[in-house]
N, C-alpha and C positions, 0 to 999 in steps of 0.2 A: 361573446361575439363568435359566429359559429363558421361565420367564414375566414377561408384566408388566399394567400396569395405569394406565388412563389416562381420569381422569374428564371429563368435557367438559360441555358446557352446550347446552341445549336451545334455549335463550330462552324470551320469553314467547307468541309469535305463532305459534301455528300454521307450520311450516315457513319462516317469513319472518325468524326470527332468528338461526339456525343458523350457525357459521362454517363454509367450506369442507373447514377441517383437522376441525375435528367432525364434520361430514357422513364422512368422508372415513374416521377413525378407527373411527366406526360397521364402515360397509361394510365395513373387513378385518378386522373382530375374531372371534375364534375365537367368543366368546361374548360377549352385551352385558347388562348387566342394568339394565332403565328405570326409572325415577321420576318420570311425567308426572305433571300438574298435572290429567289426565281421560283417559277411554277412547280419544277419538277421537285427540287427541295420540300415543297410547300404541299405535294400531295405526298412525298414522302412521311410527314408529320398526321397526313389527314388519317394516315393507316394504323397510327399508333392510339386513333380515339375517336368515337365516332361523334365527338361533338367536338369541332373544329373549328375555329372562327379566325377570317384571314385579316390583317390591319391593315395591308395593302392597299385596298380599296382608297381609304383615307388618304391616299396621296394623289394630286391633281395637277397638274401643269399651273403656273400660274396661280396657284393656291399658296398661302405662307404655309412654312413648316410648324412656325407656334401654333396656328389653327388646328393642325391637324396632330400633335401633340396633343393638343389638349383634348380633342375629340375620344382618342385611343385613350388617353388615360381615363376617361368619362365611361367609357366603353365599359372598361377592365375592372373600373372599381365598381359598377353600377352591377356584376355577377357577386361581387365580392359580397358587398352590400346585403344580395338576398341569400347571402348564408351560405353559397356555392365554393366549393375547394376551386379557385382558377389557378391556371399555372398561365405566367408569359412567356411563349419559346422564342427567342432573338436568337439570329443569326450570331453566330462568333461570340464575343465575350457579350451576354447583356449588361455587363457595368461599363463597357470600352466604346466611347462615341455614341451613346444610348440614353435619352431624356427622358425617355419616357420611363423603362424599368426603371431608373432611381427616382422618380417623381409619384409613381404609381405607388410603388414600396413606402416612400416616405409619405405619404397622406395616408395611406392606410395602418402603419406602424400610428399616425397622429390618433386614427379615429379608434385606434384597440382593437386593429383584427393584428392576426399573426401573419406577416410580411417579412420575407428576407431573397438573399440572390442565392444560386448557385454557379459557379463560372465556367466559361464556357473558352475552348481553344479561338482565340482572338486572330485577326488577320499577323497583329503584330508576331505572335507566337511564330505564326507561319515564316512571314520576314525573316526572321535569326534563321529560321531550318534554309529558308531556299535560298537565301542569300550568304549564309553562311556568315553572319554576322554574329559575332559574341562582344554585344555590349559593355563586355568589362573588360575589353580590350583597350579599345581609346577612349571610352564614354561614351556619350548617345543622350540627344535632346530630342522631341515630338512636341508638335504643334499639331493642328488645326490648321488648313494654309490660311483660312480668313484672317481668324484671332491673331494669327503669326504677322499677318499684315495689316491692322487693326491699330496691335498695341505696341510700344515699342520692346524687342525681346534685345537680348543678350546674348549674342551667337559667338560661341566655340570653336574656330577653326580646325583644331585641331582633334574633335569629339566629332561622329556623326551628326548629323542632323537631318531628321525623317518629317515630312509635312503632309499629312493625310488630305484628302478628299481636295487634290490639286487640281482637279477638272473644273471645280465652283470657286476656285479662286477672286477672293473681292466683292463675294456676293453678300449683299446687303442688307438683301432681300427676302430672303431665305425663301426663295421662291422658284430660282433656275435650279438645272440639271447641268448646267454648263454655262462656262462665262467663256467668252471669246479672248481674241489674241490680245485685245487692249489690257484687259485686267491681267492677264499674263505677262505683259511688258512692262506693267508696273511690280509684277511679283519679283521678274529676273531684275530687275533696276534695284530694289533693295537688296536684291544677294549680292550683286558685284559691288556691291562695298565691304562686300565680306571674300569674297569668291573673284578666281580671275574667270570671265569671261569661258575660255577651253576647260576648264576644270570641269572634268567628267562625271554627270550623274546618272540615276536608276531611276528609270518608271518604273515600277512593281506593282503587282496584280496578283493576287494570289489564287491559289486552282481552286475549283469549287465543285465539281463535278467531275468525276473518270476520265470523260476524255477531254477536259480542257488540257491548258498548255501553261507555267508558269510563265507571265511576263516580266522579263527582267533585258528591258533595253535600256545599252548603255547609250547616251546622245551627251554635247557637249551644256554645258547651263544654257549658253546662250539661244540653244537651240527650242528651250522649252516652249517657246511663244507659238511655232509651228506645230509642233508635236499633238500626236494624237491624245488629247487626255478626256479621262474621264471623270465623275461622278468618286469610284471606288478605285481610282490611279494616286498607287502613293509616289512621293517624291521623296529617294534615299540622298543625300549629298555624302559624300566618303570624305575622310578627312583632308585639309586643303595643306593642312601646317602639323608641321611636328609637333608632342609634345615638352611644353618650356620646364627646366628641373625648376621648383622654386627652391632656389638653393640658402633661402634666409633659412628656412625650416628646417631643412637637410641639416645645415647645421647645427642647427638646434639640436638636433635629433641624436646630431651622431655624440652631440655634449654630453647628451644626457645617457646613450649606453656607454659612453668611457668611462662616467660616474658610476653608472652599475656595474661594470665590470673589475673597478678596479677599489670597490668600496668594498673595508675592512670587514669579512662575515661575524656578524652579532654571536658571542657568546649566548645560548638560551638557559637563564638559570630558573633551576625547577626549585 
């Protein structure tokens, strides 16, 4: 099998996130097909290869997103197919919120070409830097806000909790760019059984280009239903509650180094 396939990651920044071997994979690939995050990203890509193929197109108002999934992944593998080296460049990580590179990858890894990822600086990467977030502080849980609303999860008070693409909140359809305030008022009605109402959260947006601006407005939960959101607007919630010692364990714990500390040292006889 003489073709292959190999998706890479963009990052978020304007040519400032790219890894070397991504940049690198670009430039010798027979054909590339892109999924930036905007136009100017996306001619940025066009200059690294003069056969450039945009998946943008494939998205339509009112169109499902499994349609047009499956279109691109049809697209991608039908170069592969004729022998062609393609690379897929995504935006940010292509393993991170990405159906297609791991759908494209894993059909083609089935049919015996050589397929694999390379990773790419992800929005969330961004998050910890702008936010100043270090997840091994108190914890940190992520969602999807649909699936988050969907299934029933498990929420940590006292751990972060991050909900991506909170603009399409409730969509079912996989079809809108934005769900209105209703399907919002059922998103904040399940957090205040977790959350007080004032408990302060983060719309986050991360920069994508020079002159953007990072978004990081703090507004109260209950406020989200009004709030500008988008599509790519994440929702940070900061922790609500302390966290609890479990002190069965603790003590456990502390049994078992007064055992070790105060257990007789072994003669070694040679």
């Amino acid at each position: 099998m003489s073709g292959s396939l190999v998706c890479v990651g963009l990052g978020m920044k304007l040519g400032a996130h790219i890894s070397p071997i991504s940049k690198s994979h670009i430039e010798q690939a027979d054909v590339v097909f892109s999924l930036a995050s905007n136009g100017v990203i996306e001619q940025w890509v066009d200059e690294m290869n003069p056969n450039v193929i945009s998946l943008q197109p494939y998205y339509q108002e009112g169109k499902s997103r499994n349609i047009t999934y499956k279109e691109m992944i049809d697209a991608i593998l039908q170069e592969v197919k004729a022998g062609k080296k393609v690379v897929g460049a995504f935006y940010g990580h292509p393993g991170v919120f990405a159906f297609v590179p791991h759908k494209a990858i894993e059909i083609a890894q089935n049919e015996g070409f050589n397929a694999y990822m390379e990773p790419g600086i992800s929005a969330e990467d961004c998050l910890f830097a702008d936010l100043a977030i270090d997840p091994g502080k108190y914890g940190y849980q992520q969602y999807e806000t649909s699936q988050f609303m969907f299934y029933q999860r498990l929420i940590d008070p006292s751990a972060y909790l991050v909900l991506w693409q909170v603009g399409v909140a409730g969509d079912r359809s996989l079809e809108k760019h934005n769900t209105g305030s209703a399907h919002r008022q059922i998103l904040v009605e399940l957090l205040l059984n977790t959350y007080p109402a004032d408990h302060k959260v983060i719309l986050y947006q991360a920069k994508v280009l020079p002159t953007d601006k990072i978004r990081s407005d703090e507004i109260l939960l209950k406020d989200i239903v009004s709030a500008d959101l988008f599509m790519h607007t994440t929702l940070v919630i900061p922790p609500s509650e302390k966290m609890k010692p479990n002190n069965k364990i603790l003590a456990e714990l502390e049994r078992l180094e007064e055992q070790n500390n105060y257990a007789p040292h072994l003669k070694v006889i040679k």
